[in-house]
Backbone as JSON Lines, residues from 0, in Angstrom:
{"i":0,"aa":"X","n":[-73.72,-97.36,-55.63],"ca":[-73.41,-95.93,-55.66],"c":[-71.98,-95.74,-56.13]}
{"i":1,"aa":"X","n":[-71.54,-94.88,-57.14],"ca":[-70.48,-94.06,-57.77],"c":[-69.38,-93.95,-56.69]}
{"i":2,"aa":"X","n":[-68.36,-94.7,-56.28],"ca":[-67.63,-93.97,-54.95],"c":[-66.59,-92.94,-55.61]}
{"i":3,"aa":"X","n":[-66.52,-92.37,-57.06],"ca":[-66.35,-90.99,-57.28],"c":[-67.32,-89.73,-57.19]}
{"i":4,"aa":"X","n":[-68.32,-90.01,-56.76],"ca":[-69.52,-88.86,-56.31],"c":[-69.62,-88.5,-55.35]}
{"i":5,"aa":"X","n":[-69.4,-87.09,-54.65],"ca":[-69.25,-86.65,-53.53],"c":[-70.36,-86.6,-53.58]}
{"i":6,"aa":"X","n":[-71.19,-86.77,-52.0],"ca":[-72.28,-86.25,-51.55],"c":[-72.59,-85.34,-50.85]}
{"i":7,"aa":"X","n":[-71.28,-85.3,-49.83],"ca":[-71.63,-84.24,-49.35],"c":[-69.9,-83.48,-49.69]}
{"i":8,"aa":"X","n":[-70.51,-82.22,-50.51],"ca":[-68.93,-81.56,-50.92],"c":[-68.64,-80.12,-49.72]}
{"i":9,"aa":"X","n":[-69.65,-79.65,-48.72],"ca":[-69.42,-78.63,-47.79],"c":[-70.22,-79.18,-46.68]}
{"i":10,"aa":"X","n":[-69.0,-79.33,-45.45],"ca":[-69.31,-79.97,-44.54],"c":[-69.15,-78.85,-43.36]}
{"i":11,"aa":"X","n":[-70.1,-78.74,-42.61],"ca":[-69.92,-77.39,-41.43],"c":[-70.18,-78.35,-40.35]}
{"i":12,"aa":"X","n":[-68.79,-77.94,-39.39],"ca":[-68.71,-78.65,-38.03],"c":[-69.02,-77.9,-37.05]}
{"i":13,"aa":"X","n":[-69.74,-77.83,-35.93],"ca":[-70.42,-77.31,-35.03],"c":[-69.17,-77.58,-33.6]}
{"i":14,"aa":"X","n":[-68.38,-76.75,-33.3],"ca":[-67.8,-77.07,-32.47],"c":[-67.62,-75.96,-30.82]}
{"i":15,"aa":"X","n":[-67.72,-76.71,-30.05],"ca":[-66.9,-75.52,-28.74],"c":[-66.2,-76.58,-27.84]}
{"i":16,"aa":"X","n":[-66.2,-76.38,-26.38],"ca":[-64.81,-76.85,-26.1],"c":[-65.11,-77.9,-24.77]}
{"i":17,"aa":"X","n":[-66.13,-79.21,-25.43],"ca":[-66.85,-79.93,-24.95],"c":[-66.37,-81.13,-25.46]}
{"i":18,"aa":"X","n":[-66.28,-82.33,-24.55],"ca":[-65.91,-83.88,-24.8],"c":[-67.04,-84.35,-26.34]}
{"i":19,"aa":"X","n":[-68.22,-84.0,-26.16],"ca":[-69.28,-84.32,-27.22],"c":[-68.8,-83.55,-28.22]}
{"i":20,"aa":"X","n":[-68.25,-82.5,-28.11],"ca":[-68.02,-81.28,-29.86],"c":[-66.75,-82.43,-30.39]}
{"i":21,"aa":"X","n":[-65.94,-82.67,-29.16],"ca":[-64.71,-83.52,-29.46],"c":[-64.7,-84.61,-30.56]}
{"i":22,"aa":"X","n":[-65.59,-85.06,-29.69],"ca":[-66.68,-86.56,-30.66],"c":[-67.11,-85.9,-32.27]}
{"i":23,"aa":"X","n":[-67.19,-85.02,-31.84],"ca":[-68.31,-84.82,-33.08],"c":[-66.74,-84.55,-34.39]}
{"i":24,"aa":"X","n":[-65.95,-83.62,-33.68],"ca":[-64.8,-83.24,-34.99],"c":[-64.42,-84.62,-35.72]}
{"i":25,"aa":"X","n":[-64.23,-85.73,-34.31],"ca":[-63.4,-87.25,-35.24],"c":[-64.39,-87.43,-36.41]}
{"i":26,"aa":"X","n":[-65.89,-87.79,-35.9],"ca":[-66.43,-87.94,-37.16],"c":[-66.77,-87.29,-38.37]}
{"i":27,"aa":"X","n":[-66.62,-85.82,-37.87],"ca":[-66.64,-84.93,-39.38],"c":[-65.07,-84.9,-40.09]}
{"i":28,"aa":"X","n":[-63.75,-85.33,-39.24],"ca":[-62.56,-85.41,-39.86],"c":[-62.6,-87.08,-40.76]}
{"i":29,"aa":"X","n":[-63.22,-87.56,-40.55],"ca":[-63.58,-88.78,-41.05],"c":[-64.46,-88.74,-42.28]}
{"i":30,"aa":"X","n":[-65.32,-88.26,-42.16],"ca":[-66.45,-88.15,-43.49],"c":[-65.67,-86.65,-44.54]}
{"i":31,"aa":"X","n":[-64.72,-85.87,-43.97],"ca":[-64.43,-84.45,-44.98],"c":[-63.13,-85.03,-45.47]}
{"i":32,"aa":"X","n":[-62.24,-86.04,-44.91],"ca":[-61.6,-86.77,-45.29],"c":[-61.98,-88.16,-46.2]}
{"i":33,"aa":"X","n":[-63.09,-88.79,-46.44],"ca":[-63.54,-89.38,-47.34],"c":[-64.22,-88.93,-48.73]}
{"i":34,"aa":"X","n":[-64.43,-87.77,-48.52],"ca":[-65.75,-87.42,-49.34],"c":[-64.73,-85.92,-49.73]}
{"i":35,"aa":"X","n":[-63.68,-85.91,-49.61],"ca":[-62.87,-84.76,-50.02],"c":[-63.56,-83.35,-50.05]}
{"i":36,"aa":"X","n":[-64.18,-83.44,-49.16],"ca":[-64.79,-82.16,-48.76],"c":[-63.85,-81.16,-48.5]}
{"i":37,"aa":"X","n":[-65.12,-80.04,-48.57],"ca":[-64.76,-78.61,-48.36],"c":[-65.39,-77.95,-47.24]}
{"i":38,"aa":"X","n":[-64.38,-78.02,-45.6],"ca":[-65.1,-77.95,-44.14],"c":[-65.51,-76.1,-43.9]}
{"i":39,"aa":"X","n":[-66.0,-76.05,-43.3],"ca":[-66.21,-74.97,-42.53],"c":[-66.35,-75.32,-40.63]}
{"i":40,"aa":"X","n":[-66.02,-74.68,-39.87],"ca":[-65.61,-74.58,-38.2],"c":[-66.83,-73.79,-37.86]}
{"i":41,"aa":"X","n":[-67.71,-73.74,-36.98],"ca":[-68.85,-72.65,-36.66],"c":[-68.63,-73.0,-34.9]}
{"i":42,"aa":"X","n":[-68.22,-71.88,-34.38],"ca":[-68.6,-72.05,-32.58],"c":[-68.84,-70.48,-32.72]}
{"i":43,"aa":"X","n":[-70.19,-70.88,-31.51],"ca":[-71.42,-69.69,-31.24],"c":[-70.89,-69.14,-29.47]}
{"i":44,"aa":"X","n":[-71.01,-68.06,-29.68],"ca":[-70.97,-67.84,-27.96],"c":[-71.8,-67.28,-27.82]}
{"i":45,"aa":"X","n":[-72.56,-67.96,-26.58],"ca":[-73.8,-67.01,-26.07],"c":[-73.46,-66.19,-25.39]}
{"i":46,"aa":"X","n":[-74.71,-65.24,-25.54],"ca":[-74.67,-63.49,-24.78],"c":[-74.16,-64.05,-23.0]}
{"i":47,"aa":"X","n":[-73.16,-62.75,-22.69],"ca":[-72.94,-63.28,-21.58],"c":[-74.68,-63.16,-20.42]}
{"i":48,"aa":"X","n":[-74.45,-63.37,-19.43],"ca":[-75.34,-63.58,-18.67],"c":[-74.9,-62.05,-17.7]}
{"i":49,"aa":"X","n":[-75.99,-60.89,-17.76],"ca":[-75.37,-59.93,-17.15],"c":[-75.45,-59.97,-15.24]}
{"i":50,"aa":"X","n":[-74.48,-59.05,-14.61],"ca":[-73.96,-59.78,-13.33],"c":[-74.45,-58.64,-12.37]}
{"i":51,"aa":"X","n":[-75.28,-59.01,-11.39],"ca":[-75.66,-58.4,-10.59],"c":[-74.48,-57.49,-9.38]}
{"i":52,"aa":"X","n":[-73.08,-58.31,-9.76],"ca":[-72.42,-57.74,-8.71],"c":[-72.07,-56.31,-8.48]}
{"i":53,"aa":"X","n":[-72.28,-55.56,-7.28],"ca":[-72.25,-54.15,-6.79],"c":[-73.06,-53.52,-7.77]}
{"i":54,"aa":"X","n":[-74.46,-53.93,-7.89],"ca":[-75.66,-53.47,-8.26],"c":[-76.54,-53.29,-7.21]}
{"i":55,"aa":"X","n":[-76.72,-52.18,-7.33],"ca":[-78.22,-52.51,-5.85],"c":[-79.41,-51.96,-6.17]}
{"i":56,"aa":"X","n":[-80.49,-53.43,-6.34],"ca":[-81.57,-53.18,-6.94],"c":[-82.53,-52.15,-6.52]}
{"i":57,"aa":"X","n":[-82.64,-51.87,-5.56],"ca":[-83.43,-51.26,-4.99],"c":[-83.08,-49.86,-4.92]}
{"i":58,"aa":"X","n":[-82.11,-49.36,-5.75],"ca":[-81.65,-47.71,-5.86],"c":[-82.02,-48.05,-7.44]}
{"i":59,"aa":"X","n":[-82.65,-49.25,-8.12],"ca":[-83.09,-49.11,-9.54],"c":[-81.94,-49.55,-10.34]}
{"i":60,"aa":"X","n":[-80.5,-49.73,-10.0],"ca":[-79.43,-49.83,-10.78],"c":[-79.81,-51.25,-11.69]}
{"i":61,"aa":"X","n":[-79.42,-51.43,-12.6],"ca":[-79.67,-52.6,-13.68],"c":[-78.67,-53.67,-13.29]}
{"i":62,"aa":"X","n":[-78.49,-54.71,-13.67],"ca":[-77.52,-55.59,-13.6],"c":[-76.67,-55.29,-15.04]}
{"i":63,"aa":"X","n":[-75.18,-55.52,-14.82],"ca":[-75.04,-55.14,-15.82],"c":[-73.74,-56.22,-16.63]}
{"i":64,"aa":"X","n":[-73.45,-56.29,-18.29],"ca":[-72.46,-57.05,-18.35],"c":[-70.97,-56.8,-18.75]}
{"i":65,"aa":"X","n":[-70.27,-57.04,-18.1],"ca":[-68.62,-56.82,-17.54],"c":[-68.26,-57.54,-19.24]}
{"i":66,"aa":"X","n":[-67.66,-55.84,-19.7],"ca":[-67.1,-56.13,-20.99],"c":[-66.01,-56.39,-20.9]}
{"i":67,"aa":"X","n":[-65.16,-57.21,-20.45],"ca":[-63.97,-57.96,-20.2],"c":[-64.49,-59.32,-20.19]}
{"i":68,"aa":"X","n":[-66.0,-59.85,-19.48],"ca":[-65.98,-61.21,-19.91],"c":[-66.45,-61.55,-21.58]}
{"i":69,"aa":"X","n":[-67.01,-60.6,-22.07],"ca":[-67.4,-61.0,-23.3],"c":[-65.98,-60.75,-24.41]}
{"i":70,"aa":"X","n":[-65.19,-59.97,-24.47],"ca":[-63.51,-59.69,-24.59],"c":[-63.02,-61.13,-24.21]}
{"i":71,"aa":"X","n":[-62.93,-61.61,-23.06],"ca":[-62.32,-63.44,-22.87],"c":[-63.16,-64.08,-24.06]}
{"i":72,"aa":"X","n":[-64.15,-64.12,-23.37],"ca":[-64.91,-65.5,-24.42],"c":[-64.86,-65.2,-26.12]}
{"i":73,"aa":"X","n":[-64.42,-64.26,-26.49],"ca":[-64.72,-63.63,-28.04],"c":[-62.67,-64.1,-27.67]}
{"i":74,"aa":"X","n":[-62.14,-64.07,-27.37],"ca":[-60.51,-64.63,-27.64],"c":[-60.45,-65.77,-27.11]}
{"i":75,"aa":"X","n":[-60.83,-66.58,-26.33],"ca":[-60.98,-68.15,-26.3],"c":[-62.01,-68.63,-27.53]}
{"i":76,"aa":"X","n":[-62.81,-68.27,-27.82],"ca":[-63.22,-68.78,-29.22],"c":[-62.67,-68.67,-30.55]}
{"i":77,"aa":"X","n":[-61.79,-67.25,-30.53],"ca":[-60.73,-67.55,-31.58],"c":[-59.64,-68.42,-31.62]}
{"i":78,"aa":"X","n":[-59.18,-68.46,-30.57],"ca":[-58.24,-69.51,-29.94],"c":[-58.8,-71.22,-30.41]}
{"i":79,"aa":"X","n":[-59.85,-71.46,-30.03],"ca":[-60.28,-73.19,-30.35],"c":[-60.61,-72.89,-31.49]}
{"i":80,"aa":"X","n":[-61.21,-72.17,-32.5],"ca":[-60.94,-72.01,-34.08],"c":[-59.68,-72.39,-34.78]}
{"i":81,"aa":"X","n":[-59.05,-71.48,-34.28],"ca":[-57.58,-71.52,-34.71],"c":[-56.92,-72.93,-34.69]}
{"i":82,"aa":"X","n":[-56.95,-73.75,-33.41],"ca":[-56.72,-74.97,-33.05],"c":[-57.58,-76.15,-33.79]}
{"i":83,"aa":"X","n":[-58.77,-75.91,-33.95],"ca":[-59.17,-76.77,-34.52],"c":[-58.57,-77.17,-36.41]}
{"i":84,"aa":"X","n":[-57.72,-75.81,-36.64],"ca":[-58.46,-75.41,-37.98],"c":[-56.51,-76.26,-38.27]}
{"i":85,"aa":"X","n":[-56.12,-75.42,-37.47],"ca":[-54.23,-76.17,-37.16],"c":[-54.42,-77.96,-37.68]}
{"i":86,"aa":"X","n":[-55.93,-78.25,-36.57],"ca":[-55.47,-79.72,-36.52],"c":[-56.33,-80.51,-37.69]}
{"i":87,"aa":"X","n":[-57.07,-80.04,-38.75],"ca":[-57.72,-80.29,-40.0],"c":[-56.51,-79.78,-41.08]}
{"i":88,"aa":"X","n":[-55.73,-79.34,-41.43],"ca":[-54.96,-79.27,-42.04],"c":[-54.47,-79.81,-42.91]}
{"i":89,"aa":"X","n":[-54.49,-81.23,-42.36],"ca":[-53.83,-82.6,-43.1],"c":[-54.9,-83.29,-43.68]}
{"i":90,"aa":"X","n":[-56.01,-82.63,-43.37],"ca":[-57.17,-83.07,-44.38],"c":[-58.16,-82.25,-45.59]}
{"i":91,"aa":"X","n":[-57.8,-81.22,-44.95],"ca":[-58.29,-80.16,-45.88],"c":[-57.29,-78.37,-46.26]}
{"i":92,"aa":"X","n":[-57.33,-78.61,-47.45],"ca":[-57.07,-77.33,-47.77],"c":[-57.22,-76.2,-46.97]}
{"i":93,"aa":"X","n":[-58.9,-75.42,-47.65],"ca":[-59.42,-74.25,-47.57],"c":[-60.34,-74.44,-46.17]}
{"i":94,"aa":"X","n":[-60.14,-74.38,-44.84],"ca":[-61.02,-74.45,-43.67],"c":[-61.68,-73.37,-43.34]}
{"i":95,"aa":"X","n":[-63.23,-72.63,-43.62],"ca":[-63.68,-71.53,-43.18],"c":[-63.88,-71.3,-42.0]}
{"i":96,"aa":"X","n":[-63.64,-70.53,-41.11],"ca":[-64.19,-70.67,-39.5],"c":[-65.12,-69.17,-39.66]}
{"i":97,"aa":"X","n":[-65.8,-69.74,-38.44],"ca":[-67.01,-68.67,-37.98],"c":[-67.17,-68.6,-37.04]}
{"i":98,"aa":"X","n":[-67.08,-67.97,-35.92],"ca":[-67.07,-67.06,-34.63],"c":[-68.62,-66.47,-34.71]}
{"i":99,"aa":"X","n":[-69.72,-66.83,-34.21],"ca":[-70.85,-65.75,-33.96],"c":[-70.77,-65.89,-32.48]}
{"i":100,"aa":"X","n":[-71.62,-64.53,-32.19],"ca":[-72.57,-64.47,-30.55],"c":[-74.16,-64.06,-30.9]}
{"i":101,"aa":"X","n":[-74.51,-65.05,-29.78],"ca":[-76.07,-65.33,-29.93],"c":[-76.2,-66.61,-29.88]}
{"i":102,"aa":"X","n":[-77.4,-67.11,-29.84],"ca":[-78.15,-68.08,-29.52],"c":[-77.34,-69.17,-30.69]}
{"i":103,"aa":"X","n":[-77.01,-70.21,-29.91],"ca":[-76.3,-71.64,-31.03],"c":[-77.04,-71.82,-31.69]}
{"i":104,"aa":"X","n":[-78.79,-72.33,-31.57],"ca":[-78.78,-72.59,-32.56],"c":[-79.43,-72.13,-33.63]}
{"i":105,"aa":"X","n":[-79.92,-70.6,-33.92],"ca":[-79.85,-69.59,-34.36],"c":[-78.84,-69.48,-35.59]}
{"i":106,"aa":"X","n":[-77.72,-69.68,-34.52],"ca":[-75.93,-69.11,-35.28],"c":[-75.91,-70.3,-36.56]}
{"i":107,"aa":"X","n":[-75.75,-71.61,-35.96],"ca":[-75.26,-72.49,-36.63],"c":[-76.32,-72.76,-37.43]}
{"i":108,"aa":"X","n":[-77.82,-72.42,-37.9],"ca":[-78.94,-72.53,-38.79],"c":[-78.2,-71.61,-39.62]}
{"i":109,"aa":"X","n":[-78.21,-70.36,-39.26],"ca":[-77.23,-68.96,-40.31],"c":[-76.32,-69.47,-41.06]}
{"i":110,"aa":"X","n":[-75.29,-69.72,-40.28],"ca":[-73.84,-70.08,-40.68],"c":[-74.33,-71.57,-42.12]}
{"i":111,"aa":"X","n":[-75.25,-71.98,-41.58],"ca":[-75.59,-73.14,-42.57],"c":[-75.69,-73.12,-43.96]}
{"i":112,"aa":"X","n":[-76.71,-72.06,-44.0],"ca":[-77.54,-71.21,-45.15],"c":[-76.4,-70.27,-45.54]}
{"i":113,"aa":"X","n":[-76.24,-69.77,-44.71],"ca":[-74.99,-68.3,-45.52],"c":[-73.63,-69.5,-46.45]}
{"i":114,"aa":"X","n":[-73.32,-70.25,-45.84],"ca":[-72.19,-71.46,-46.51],"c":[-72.18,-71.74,-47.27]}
{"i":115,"aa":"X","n":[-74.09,-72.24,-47.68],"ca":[-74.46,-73.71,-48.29],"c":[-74.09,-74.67,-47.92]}
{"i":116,"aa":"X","n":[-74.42,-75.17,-46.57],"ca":[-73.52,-76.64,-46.3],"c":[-74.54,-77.65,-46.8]}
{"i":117,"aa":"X","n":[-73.82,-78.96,-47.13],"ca":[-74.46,-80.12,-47.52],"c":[-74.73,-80.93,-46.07]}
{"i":118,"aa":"X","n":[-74.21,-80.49,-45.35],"ca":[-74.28,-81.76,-44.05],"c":[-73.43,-80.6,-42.11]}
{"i":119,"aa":"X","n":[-74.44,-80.72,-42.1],"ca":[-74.09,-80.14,-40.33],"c":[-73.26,-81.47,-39.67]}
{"i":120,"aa":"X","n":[-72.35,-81.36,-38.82],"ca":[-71.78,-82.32,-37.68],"c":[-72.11,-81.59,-36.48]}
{"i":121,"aa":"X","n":[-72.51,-82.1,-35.38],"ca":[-72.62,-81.36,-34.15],"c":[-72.67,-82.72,-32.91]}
{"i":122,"aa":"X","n":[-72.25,-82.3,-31.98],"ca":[-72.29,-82.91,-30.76],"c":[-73.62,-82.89,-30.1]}
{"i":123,"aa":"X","n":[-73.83,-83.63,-29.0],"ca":[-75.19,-83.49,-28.01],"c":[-74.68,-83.88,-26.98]}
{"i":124,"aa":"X","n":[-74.92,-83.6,-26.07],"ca":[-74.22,-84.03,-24.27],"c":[-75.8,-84.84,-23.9]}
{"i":125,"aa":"X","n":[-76.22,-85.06,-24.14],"ca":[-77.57,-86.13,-24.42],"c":[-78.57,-85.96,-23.31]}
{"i":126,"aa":"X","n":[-78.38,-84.79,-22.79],"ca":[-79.76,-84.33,-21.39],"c":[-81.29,-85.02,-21.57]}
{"i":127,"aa":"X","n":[-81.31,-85.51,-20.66],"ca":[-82.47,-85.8,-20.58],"c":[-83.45,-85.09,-19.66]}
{"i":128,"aa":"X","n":[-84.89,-85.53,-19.64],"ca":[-85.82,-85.29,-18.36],"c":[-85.64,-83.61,-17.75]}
{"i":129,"aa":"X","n":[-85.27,-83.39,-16.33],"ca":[-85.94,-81.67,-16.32],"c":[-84.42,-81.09,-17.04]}
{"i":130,"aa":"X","n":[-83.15,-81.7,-16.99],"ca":[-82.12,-80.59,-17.69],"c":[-83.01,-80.01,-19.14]}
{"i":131,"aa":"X","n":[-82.71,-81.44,-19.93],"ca":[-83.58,-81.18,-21.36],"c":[-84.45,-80.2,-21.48]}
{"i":132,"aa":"X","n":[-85.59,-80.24,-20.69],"ca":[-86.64,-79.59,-20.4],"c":[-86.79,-77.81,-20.01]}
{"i":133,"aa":"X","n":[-85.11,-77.81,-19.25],"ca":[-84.79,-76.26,-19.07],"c":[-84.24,-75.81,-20.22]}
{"i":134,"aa":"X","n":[-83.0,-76.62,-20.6],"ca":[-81.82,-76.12,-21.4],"c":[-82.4,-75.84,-22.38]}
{"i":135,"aa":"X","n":[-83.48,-77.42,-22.78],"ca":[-83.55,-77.65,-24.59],"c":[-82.5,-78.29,-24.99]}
{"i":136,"aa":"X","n":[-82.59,-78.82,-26.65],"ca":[-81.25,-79.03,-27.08],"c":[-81.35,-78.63,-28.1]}
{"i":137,"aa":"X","n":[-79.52,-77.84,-28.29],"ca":[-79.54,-77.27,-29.38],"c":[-79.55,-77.89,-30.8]}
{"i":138,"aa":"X","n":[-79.1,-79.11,-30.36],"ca":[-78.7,-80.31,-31.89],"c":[-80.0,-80.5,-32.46]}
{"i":139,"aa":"X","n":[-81.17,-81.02,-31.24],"ca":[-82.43,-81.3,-31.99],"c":[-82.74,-80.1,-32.44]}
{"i":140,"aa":"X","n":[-82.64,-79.22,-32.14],"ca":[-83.67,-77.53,-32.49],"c":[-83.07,-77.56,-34.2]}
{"i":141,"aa":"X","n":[-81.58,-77.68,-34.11],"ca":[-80.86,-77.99,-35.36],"c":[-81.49,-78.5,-36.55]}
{"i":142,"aa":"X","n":[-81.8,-79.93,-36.12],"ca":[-82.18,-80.7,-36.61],"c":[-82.93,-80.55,-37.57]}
{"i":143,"aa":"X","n":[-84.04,-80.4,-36.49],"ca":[-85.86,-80.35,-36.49],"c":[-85.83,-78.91,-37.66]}
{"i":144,"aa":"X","n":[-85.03,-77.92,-38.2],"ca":[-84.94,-76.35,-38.53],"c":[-83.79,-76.33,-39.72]}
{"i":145,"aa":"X","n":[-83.25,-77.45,-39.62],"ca":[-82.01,-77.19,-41.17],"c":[-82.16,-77.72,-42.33]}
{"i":146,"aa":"X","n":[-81.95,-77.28,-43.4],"ca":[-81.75,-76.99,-44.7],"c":[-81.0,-78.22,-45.45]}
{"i":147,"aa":"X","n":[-80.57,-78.93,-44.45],"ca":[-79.6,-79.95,-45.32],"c":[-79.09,-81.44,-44.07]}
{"i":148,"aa":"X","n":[-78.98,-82.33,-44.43],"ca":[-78.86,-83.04,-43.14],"c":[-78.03,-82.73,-41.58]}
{"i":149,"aa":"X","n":[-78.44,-83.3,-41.2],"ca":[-77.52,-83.37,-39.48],"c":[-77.01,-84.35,-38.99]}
{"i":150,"aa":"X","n":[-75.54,-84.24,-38.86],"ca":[-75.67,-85.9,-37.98],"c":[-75.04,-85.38,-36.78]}
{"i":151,"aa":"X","n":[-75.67,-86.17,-35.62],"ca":[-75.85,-85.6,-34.32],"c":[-75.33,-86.79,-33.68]}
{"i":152,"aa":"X","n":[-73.71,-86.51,-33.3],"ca":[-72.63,-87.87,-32.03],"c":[-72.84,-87.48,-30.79]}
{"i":153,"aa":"X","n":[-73.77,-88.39,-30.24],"ca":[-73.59,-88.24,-28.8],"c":[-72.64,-88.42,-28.47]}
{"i":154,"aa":"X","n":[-73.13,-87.55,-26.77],"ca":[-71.43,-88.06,-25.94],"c":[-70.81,-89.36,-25.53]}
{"i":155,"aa":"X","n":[-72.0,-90.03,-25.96],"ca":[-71.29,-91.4,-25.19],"c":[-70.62,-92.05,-25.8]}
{"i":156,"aa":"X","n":[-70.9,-91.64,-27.4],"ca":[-69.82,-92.26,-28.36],"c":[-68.54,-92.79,-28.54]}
């Protein structure tokens, strides 16, 4: 193989603020640094979870969600963007970041297609048995649903 032929020339890293996403940046700073790629940053925040507190069901009141936590998590996700994007710098130029809310892996299928990426990076915290079974995982759903390869660093890496 040509080692002047990029293969993969748009690389989208799947990140949030997890030991496994951690894992996952070394090896996409590794391959966007070989392959002189052109990165993109994608962290998804899910819908908050709305909060029953000083709701009382039984007068019919709804649970409802406290727009101050979705305000935090929408500025801590700009925040690890920003940081991530600080610490790719020395490897890449032009770094796109993307901020969605909604379902990860939804976001990061979108973010894929809307890009054109040649290659997803993403982490897995590697659940097995009933977690797996509740949570799901978002890397396989990824996987199993994208447009262009995946490579998926576990945490134990």
């Amino acid at each position: 193989m040509d080692n002047k032929i990029s293969r993969y020339k748009r690389v989208l890293i799947a990140i949030d603020d997890t030991e496994c996403s951690k894992k996952a940046l070394e090896h996409g700073r590794y391959i966007v640094q070989k392959e002189a790629a052109t990165v993109a940053l994608v962290h998804v925040t899910e819908n908050p979870s709305p909060s029953n507190y000083g709701v009382d069901p039984l007068m019919g009141q709804q649970a409802v969600i406290v727009p101050q936590t979705l305000q935090i998590q929408e500025e801590n996700a700009q925040t690890l963007l920003e940081e991530v994007k600080e610490s790719l710098k020395d490897i890449a130029d032009d770094i796109s970041c993307f901020h969605r809310t909604g379902s990860p892996r939804q976001e990061i299928l979108a973010v894929s297609i809307e890009w054109e990426a040649d290659l997803i990076i993403m982490g897995t915290h590697g659940r097995t048995g009933f977690d797996h079974f509740i949570s799901g995982s978002v890397s396989e759903s990824v996987l199993r649903r994208a447009n262009c390869p995946v490579l998926i660093i576990p945490g134990k890496c």
